[in-house]
N, C-alpha and C positions, 0 to 999 in steps of 0.2 A: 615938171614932169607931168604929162597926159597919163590918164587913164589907161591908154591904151599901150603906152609905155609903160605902166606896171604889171599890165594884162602881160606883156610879150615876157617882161622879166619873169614873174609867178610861174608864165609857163617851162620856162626853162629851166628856174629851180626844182619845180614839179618831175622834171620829165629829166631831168639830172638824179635826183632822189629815186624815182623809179629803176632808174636803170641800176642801183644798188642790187639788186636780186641777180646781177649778172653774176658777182662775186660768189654769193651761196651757189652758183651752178661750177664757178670755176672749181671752188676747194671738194664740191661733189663729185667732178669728173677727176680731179688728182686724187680722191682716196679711192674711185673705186678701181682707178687704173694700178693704185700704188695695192693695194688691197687683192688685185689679180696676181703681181707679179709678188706678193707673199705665198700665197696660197700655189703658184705653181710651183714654185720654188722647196714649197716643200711636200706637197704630192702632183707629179708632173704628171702619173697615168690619167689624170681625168680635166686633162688640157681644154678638152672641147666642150666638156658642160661648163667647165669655170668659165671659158671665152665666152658662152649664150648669156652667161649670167651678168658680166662684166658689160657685152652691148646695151642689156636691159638697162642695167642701170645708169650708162652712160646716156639714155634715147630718155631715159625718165628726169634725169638732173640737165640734160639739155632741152627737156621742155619747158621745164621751171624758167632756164634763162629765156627762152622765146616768149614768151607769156611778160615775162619784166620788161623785155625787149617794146613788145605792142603795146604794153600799156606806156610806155613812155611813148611810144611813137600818135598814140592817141590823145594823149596828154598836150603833145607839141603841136601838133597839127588840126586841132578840133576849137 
């Protein structure tokens, strides 16, 4: 095995291990969408702030996953 055949394998490990952080974005956007339809469920009048509050938090745990996302992609490619 070359060098550089370790090089390729490390990066893939690397950039496999990275993309773990998608996971913490996945189980973040299932609670706050599961966590929406609690909360409407049981006060339905204020529909439309819980929905602003639910995007926020969805656009904040799908950043996380983009950020995991780049940095494996930086990882693999550099």
């Amino acid at each position: 095995m070359t060098s550089t055949q370790l090089l390729i394998g490390l990066k893939a490990v690397g950039a496999g291990a990275a993309c773990s952080g998608l996971i913490g974005a996945g189980v973040g956007i299932g609670l706050v969408f599961g966590s929406l339809l609690r909360a409407y469920s049981v006060n339905p009048k204020v529909k439309n702030q819980l929905f602003a509050y639910a995007i926020l938090g969805f656009a904040l745990s799908e950043a996380i996953g983009l950020l995991a996302l780049v940095m494996a992609s930086i990882i693999l490619f550099t």
